[in-house]
C-alpha angles and dihedrals in degrees: 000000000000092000095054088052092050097047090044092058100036077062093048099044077054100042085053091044092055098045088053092048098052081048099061095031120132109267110233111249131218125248151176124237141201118185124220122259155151124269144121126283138176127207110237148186114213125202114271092226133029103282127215129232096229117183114247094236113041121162123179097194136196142181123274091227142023124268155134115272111250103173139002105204086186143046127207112282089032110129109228129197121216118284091024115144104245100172132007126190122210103284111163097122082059097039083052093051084048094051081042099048080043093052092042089048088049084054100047089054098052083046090055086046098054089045094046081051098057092036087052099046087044087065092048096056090040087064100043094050086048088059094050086049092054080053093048085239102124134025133257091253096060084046100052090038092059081041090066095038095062101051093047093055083044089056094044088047086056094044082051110045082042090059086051085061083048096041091048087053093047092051085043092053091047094049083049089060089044097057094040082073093055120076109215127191112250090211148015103268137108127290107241102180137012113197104196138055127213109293102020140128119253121176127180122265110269112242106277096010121112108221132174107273110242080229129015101208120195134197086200084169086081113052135162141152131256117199137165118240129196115265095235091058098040092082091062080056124103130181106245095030118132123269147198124209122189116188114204080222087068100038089175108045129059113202125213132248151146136234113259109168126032108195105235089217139061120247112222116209119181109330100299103024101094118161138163120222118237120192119215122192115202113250080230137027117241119199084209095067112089125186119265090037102141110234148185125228123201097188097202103223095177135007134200131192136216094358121136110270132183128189103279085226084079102062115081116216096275102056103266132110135204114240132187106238119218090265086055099247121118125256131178133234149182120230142182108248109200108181125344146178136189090279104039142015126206114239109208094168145004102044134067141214114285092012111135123232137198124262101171115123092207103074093153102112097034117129133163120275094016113145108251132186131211121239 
């Protein structure tokens, strides 16, 4: 009777054993999961602060002088071609002295013509009264007296045409005022921003002083990016290298590009911040893009092709991932990174092909062996 108790109550010390035990058991925990796999990926250096697409021509423009709008031709958003008038300020007293230079240039040339005329008809009679006195037909002082009358209307002729030189500059100083009070565009592009309204009061901006332009006129057919890079990555960067831009306006597309400008000095922000600011011009104009949108640059320094890549969220900073072994429990590894971005990471060594490694960001509580399941 003594064997059955013992084996009764060995079941039941195990049947215990076992219930405290699934009680207390590790929970499995959820996780996220990227396979290995093969693929193309190119080592790159990113832009330290958010950058900004600028437009290759930019002009804030303002009038030369002083003066009170008198009229606005265009509007923001308007596309103006070179040379357009943008802005005039009320200019009739200078228009006036224009019509009056015009007027005094129209007179010196009559004046010019008279005396070419006279000149003209005085030489005439000089000759004719040297041939009667080859014929003994007038008198010397006939002759003398036609003689100094020529050259004084020939004198007068050259003085005349001479005024109509003086009179052309006047009226061209006088246009010159004129235009100074017309704004005209530099190159074709779109007006961004008018600052004045009919009827109001625009100066020029004192000498150091920053001051609102009266337009802001933009070349927007020509964009690219400017964007500051760490100094201790700037020396990796060549002008000419690929490029990738990603605008926080177009969330799902990266646009390529290629660096065009390198600064030749080091910005300094704030003691330790030092960056060097790095231009990239877009392979291909897109009507979408507008100046001022904020934008981030991955310069590729170097590309490989067909190598075995994972998500750079799975290495830990020390070059090792999390992977779900084949019983479903974690286990860590060490692994060779080749090159990597902020999107991949080249594995050289340490993982193989259909192996499954950890994405999830909360890695706390990770230890090896613990049961794990796949979301």
């Amino acid at each position: 009777m003594k064997k059955p108790l013992i084996v009764s109550a060995a079941l039941g010390v195990a049947v215990l054993c076992a219930a405290v035990w699934y009680g207390n058991r590790p929970q499995p925990i959820q996780v996220k999961v990227a396979p290995v796999t093969r693929g193309s990926i190119g080592e790159t250096v990113s832009n330290t602060r958010a950058g900004t697409v600028d437009a290759c021509r930019r002009a804030r423009l303002a009038p030369i002088m002083g003066g009170q709008i008198d009229a606005l031709p265009v509007k923001e958003g308007d596309r103006v071609q070179a040379g357009q008038p943008l802005m005039e300020l009320w200019n009739d007293d200078v228009l006036a002295e224009v019509q009056l230079a015009a007027e005094q240039l129209a007179a010196a040339r009559a004046r010019a013509e008279s005396a070419c005329v006279a000149s003209r008809v005085a030489s005439r009679t000089l000759k004719r009264l040297n041939r009667l006195d080859e014929q003994g037909l007038t008198s010397a002082e006939a002759i003398n007296e036609a003689d100094g009358n020529a050259a004084s209307t020939s004198a007068e002729c050259r003085a005349m045409t001479s005024m109509i030189a003086v009179a052309q500059a006047q009226l061209s100083a006088r246009q010159a005022a004129a235009e100074r009070t017309i704004l005209r565009a530099p190159f074709d592009g779109t007006v961004a921003e008018i600052n004045g309204e009919l009827g109001e009061i625009v100066t020029p901006s004192p000498v150091g002083v920053a001051t609102l332009p009266a337009v802001d006129l933009i070349d927007n057919s020509c964009l690219f990016v400017r964007a500051p890079i760490d100094e201790i990555d700037a020396p990796a960067i060549a002008e000419g290298m690929p490029a990738r831009v990603s605008l926080d306006a177009f969330r799902e597309h990266r646009f390529p590009a290629r660096v065009r400008r390198i600064a030749p000095y080091v910005r300094d922000y704030e003691k330790q911040a030092r960056t060097v600011d790095i231009e990239v011009e877009f392979d291909q104009a897109d009507g979408r893009f507008l100046p001022g949108y904020s934008a981030d640059v991955e310069v590729i320094i170097d590309r490989r092709d067909d190598v075995w890549v994972v998500p750079t969220q799975a290495l830990t900073p020390d070059d090792r991932v999390w992977l779900v072994s084949a019983d479903g429990t974690l286990e860590l590894r060490t692994i060779q990174p080749g090159l990597r971005n902020w999107e991949k990471t080249e594995i050289i060594e340490g993982l193989t092909a259909g192996e499954q490694v950890v994405i999830s960001s909360n890695r706390e509580n990770f230890a090896d062996g613990l049961p794990v399941t796949v979301e």
